[in-house]
N, C-alpha and C positions, 0 to 999 in steps of 0.2 A: 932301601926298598920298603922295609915297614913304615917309613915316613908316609909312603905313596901309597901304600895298602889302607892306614889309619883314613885316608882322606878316598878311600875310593869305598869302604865302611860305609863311613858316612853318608856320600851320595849314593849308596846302596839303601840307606836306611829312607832316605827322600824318596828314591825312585818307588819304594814302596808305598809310601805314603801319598805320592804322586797323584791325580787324576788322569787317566788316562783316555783321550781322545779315542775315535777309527783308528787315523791314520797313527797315533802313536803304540798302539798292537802290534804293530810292525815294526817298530824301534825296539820296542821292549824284547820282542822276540831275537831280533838280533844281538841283544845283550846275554841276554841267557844261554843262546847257543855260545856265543864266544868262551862264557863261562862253562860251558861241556868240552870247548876248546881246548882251556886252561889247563882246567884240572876236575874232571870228568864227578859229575855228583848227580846221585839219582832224582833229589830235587828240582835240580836245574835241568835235568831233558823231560821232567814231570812241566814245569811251566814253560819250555820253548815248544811242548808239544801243542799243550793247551791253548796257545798265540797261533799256531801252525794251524792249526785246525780250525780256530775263530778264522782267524784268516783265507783262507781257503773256502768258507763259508760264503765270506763276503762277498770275497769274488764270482763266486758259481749266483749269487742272488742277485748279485749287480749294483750291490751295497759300496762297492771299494776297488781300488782300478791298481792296486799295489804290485809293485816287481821287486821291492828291492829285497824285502827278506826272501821271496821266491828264488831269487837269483844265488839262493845259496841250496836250492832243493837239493844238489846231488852230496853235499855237505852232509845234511839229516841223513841223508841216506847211510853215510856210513857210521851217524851215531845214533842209529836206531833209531831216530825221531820221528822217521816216517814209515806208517802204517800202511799198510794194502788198500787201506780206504781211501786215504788220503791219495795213493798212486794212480786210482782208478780215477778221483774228483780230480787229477791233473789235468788226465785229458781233455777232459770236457775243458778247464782253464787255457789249458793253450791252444786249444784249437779256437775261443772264442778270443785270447788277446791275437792269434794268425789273422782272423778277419777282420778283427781290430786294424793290425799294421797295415794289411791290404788297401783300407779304405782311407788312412792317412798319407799313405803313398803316392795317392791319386789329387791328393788334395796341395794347393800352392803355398804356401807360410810355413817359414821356418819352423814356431813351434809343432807342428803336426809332424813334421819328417824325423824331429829330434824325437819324440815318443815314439816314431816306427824304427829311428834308432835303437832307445832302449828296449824295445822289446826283440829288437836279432839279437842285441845283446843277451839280452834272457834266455834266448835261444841256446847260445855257446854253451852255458852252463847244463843243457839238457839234452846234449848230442849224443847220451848213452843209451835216449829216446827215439827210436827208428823217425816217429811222427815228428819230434821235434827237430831233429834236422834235415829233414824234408822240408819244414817248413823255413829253418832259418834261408838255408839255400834257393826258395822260392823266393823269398823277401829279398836278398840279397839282388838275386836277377833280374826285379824290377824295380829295387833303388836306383840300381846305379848305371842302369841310359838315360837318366834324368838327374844326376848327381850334380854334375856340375851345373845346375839351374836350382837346383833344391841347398845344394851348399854355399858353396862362395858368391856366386851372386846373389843371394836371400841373406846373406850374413851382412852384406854391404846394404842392400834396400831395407833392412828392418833396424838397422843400427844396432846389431846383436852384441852381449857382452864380451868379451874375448878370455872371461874365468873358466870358473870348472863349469859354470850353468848355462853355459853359453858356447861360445867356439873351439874353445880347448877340450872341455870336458865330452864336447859332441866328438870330435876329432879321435878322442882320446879312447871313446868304446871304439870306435871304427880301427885301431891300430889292434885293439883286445881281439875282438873281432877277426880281423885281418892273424893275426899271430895264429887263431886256435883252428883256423878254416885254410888258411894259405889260399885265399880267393884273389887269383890274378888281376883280377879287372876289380876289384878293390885296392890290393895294395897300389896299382896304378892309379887310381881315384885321392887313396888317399896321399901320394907323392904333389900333385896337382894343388890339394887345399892346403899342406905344408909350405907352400910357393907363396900361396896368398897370406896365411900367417904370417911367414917369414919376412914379407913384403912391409909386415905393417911396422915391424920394428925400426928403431932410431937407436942413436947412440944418447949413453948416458952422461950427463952434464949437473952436475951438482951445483955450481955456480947458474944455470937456467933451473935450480930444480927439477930436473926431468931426474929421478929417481930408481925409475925402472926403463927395460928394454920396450916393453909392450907396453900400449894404450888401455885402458880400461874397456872400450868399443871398437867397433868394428869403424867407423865413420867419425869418431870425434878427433883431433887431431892433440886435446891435450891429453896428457899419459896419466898413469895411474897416479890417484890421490898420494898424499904421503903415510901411508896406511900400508899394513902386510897384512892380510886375509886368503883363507884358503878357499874363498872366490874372488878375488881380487889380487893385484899387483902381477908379480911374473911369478908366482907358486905355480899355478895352473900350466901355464905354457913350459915352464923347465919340466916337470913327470912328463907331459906331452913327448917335447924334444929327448927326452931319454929312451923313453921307449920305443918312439920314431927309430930313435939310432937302433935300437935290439932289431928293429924290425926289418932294418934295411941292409944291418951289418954297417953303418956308417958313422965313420970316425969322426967327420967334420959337422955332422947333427950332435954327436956325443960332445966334443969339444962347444959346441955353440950352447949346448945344455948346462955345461958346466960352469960356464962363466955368465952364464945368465941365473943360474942359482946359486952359485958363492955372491954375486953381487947382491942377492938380497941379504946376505948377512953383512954387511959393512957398516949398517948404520941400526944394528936393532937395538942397541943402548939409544939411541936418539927418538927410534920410533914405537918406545916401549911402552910409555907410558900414552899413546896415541891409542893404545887397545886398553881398554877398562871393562872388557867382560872376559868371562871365561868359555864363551861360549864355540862352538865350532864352527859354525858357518864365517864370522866375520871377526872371532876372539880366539884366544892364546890356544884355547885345546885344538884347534883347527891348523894351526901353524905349526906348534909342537908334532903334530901328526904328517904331518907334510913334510918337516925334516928328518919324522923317521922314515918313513917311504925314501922320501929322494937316498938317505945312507943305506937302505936297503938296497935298492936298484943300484947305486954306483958306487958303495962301498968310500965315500969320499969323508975323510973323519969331520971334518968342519959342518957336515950335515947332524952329526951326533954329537955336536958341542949347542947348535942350534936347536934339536928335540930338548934338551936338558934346559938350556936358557927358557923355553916358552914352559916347559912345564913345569919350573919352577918356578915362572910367571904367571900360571894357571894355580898353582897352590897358594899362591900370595895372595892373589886376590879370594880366594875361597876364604883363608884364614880373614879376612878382612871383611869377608861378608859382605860384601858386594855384589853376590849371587843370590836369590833368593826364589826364581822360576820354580812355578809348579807343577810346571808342564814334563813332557817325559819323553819328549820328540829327540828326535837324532840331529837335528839342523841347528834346533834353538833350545834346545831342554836337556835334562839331566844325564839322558844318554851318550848325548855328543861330548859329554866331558867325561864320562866315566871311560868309553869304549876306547881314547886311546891314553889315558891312564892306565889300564889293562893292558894296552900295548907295552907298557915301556916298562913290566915288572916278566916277560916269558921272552925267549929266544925262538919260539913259534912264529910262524907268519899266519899273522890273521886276515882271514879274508874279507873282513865285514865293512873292509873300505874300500874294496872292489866294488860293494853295492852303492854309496854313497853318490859314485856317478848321477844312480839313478835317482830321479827328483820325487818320488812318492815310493 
């Protein structure tokens, strides 16, 4: 564990050093709380306040259209991070992202329904808000008499990805969703676009190189590259099918989940050296984090042999210095390596990869 600490120091000492973008305020901030997470220090709720509040700002000015550190507001709540002022700048925030989702709703392409996705999502997290769940509940009721026109047929006419940024990942708040609301005519919506996922898959043949269960698209018929990313290959689609299964009580989703995610571990000595960042969106910290979720969710030990393998594939290359980003972003920068670093040193469940869904 001090090995992992020396090296999370360090990208501690960068982060600071960092330049920090708009949209990386919102990263930063969610490092900081995680660390109020950890192991509680009056520093660390002194600068996730200080990010909360820029943030917050931005939004009410129309500077910044950010959900994902939002989407831990009831979190601050109980570390004190959030002030009466801040409580009162919510409102006004969500009722302007409510007419926000309103009007994406109305509109036909895939990308516009997935951001009125993330934002019912955002909602979940604020239903101890009389207004906000008013509002998710509105959204909900007029997503989904248009769902199946707005989902699976838009996933096939736009040739959408089938990772976390794309069909899974969408799928994937709608199951969150669906768990925290118990919305009838969702969970039925969402049983429907599970069909057409499920549809897409093939079996795996190593001698055809076919790799993975799923395709990388919704439309392309070759499957995913020979590459594992935690938008890419079948990461995305196994958490999907897991949850699916919690959600439905179904054993034959759980079973389909689980041998679509041991199968990504069968060759990661082969495909290891195919990842040369350490980055999260499409390098080793992204994967490592993916197989602590999936052992979290199903307790399967080979998921906690696969965390261990990528992160100490993620410390390899740092020692090597092959990293050198001076950015401070969650996707592509110093945070996305530090935040689940930080995961795999506390027996805590962190929530700050429940935001990650969300794309800003």
């Amino acid at each position: 564990m001090k090995y992992v600490r020396d090296h999370i120091d360090f990208l501690q000492s960068q982060l600071n050093c960092a330049t920090a973008s708009v949209s990386d305020s919102t990263d930063r901030l969610l490092y900081y709380y995680t660390l109020c997470q950890i192991e509680y220090n009056q520093q660390h709720v002194k600068l996730a306040t200080f990010y909360l509040e820029k943030l917050i700002s931005k939004i009410i000015d129309g500077k910044q259209d950010s959900l994902r550190a939002l989407f831990l507001i009831e979190e601050f709540k109980k570390e004190g991070i959030l002030t009466s002022k801040m409580e009162n700048q919510l409102l006004a925030v969500d009722y302007y992202l409510y007419r926000q989702a309103k009007e994406l709703i109305s509109q036909d392409n895939f990308e516009d329904i997935y951001r009125a996705t993330e934002i019912s999502y955002y909602f979940t997290k604020r239903q101890s808000d009389t207004y906000a769940r008013q509002y998710l509940q509105s959204l909900l009721s007029m997503m989904f008499p248009k769902a199946k026109k707005h989902y699976t047929s838009r996933f096939i006419a736009n040739n959408v990805s089938v990772g976390m940024n794309g069909l899974s990942g969408c799928l994937l708040m709608l199951v969150y969703i669906a768990l925290s609301t118990n919305n009838a005519a969702l969970k039925s919506e969402i049983k429907e676009e599970l069909r057409f996922l499920i549809s897409l898959r093939r079996e795996v043949d190593f001698s055809k190189k076919i790799y993975f269960y799923f395709p990388s698209n919704t439309q392309d018929e070759r499957f995913a590259e020979d590459r594992l990313a935690w938008n890419d290959s079948d990461l995305a689609p196994t958490i999907l099918l897991y949850q699916a299964a919690l959600l439905y009580h179904d054993v034959k989703l759980a079973n389909m989940a689980e041998l679509t995610g041991l199968n990504t571990l069968l060759r990661k000595n082969d495909v290891c050296d195919s990842v040369n960042n350490p980055d999260f969106y499409q390098g080793t910290a992204g994967i490592a984090h993916t197989y602590q979720t999936l052992y979290r969710i199903s307790s399967q030990y080979a998921y906690k042999e696969g965390c261990t393998f990528w992160t100490q594939r993620t410390i390899s290359l740092l020692e090597r210095h092959v990293y050198n980003s001076t950015e401070s972003n969650l996707l592509f920068g110093i945070t996305g390596i530090l935040l689940p670093l930080l995961s795999t040193i506390t027996d805590k469940e962190l929530l700050w990869d429940k935001s990650v869904l969300l794309r800003n």
